[in-house]
C-alpha positions in Angstrom: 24.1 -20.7 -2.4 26.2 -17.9 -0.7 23.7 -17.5 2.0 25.7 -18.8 5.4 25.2 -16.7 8.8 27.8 -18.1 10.6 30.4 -16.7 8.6 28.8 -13.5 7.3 25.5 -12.8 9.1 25.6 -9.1 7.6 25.9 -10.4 3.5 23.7 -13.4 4.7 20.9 -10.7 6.2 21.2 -8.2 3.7 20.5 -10.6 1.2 17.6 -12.3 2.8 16.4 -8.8 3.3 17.0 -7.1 -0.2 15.2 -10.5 -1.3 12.0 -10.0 0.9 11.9 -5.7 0.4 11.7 -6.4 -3.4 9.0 -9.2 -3.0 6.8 -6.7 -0.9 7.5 -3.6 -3.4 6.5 -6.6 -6.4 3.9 -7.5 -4.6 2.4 -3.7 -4.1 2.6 -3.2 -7.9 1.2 -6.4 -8.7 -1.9 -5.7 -6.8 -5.0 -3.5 -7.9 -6.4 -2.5 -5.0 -7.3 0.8 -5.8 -4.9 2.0 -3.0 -2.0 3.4 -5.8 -2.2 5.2 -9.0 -0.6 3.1 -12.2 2.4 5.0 -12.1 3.0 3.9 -8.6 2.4 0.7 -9.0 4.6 0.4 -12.2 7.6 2.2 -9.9 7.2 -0.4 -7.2 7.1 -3.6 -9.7 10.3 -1.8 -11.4 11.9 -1.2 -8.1 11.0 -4.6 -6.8 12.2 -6.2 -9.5 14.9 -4.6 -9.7 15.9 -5.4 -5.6 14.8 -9.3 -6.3 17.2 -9.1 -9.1 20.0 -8.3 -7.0 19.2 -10.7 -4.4 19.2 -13.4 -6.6 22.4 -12.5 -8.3 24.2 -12.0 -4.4 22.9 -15.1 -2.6 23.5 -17.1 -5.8 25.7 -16.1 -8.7 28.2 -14.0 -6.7 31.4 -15.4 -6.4 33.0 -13.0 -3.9 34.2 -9.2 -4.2 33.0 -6.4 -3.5 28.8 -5.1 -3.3 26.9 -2.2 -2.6 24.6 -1.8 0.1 21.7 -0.2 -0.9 20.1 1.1 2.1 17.5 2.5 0.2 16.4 -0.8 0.0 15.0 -0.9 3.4 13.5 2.5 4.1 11.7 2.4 0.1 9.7 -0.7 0.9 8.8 1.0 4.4 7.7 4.1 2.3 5.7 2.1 -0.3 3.8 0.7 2.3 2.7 3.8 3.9 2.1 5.4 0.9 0.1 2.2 -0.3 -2.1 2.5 2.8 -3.0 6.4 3.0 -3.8 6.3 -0.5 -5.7 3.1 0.1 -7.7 5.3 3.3 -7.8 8.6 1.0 -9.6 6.8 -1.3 -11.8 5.0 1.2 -12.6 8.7 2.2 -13.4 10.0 -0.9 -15.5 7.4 -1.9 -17.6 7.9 1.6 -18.0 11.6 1.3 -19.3 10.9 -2.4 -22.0 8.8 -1.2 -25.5 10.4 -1.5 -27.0 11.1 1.3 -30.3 9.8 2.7 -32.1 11.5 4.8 -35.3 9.8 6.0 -38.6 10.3 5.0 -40.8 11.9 7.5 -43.7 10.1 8.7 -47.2 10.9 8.0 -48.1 12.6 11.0 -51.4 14.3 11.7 -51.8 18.1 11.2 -54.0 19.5 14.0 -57.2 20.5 12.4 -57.5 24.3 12.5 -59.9 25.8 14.9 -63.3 26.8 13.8 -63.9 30.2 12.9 -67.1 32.3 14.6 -68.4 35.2 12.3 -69.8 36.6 14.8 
């Protein structure tokens, strides 16, 4: 394993990290929770795959060298998120507004007899 903070806290972090973004992205497309379209959820299981992936291969098939940091890797799993949650609350929304609305029955109240009428 190539994971050791004492020596390189920033490869060590990174990889922890790029591990744990692509889990939550996974993790997003995984679920059907109504909150994302299919597309969405097919981009975040591609995506987090695709950060897992490269987690794996730094923290234990990497032999030394040179990587890229992908910063992108931090602020995309930040944006899925949001994005899963407003479209999670969007939904919520529509699905309230498209609720029929009851009104309530009125209750049988008397009607006042009309007055009598004199021919007079």
């Amino acid at each position: 394993m190539n994971l050791d903070f004492s020596a390189e806290p920033l490869f060590s972090w990174y990889v922890v990290l790029l591990f744990l973004s692509g889990a939550t992205m996974l993790v997003l497309g995984i679920i059907n929770s109504g909150g994302l379209s299919n597309g969405w959820r097919a981009f975040n299981a591609i995506a987090g795959l695709g950060f897992m992936g490269y987690g794996i291969y730094l923290g234990f098939i990497f032999q030394g060298g040179s990587y890229i940091l992908f910063f992108k890797a931090f602020i995309l799993p930040v944006m899925v998120v949001v994005n899963f949650f407003r479209s999670l609350s969007r939904r919520k929304a529509v699905a309230a507004i498209r609720q029929p609305v009851t009104t309530p029955k009125p209750m049988n109240t008397p009607q006042p007899e009309p007055a009598p009428q004199h021919n007079g």
